[in-house]
C-alpha positions in Angstrom: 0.0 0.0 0.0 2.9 2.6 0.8 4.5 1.7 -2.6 1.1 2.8 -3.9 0.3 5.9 -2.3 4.3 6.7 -3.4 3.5 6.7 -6.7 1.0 9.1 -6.7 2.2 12.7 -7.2 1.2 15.3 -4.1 -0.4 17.1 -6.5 -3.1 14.7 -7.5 -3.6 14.4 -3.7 -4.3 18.2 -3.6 -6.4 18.2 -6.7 -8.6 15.0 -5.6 -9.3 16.7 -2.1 -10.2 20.1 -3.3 -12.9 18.2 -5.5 -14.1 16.2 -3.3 -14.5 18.8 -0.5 -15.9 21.4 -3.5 -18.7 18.3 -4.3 -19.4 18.1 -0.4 -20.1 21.4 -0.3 -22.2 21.3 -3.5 -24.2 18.0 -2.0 -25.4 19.9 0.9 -26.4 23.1 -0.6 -28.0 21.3 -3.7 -30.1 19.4 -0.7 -30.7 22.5 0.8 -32.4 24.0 -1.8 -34.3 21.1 -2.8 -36.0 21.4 0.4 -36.9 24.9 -0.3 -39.1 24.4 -3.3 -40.4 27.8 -5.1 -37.4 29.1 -6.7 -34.3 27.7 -8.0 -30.8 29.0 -6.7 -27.0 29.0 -7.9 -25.0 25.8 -7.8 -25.0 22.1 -7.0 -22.9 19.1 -7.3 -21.3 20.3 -10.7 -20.8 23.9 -9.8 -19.0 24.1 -6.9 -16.1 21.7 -8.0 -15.9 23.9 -11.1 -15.7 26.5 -8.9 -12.8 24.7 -6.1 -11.2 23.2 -9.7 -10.9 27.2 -10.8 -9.5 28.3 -7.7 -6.9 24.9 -7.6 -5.8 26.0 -10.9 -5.8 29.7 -10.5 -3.4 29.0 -7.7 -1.4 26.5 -9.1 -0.1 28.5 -11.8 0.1 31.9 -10.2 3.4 30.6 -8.6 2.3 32.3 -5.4 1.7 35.5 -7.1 -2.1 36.8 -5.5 -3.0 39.0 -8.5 -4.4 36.5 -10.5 -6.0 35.0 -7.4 -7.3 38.4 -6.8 -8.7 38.8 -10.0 -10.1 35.5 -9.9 -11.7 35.8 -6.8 -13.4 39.2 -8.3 -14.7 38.1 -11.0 -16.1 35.0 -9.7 -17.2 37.7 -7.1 -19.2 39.3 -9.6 -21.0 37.0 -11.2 -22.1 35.7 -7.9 -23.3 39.1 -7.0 -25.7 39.2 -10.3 -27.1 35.8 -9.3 -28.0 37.3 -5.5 -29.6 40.2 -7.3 -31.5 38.0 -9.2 -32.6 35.8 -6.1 -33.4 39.3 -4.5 -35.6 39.7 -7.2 -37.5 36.6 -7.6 -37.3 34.5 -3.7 -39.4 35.4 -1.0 -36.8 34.8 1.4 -33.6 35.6 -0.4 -30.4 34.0 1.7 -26.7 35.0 0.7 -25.5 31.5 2.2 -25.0 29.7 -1.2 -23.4 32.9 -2.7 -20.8 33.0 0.1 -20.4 29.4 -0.3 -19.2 29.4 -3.5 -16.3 32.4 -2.2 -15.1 29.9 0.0 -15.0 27.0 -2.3 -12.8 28.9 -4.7 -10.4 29.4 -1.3 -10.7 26.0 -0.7 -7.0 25.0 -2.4 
């Protein structure tokens, strides 16, 4: 088993667990809004690793530079902001929870 796990680059490790946690994340708030039937929200189990699989990479080739993580981070930002403004619009009860969970998923790495 050790020769095994020695094979398999630290990289791969990183990548695997930052997918893994992103679809955890995903599960539950994909769950959550089932539960809330009446309108439909950002995200589920194929967003959020997009999203912790951006952030990975963003991070992976900055070489420890934060601009591009900045920038990243922005315009992810952004485009979460338009979809809160939209559930503003259109939910009854409108919640920022899944917005802000898809910040922290791209910090996941």
């Amino acid at each position: 088993m050790k020769e095994l796990v020695a094979l398999v680059p630290p990289e791969a490790v990183k990548l695997l667990l930052t997918l893994f946690l992103s679809f955890l994340l995903g599960l539950e708030r994909e769950e959550h809004q089932q539960a809330k039937e009446g309108h439909a929200s950002f995200g589920g189990v194929r967003t959020f690793p997009l999203i912790g699989l951006l952030g990975y990479a963003l991070a992976l080739v900055s070489g420890g530079q934060i601009l591009p993580l900045a920038v990243g981070f922005a315009v992810l930002g952004a485009f979460l902001l338009v979809s809160y403004i939209h559930k503003i619009q259109t939910a009854q009860e409108p919640g920022a929870t899944t917005e802000v969970t898809g910040l922290v998923t791209f910090l996941v790495d």
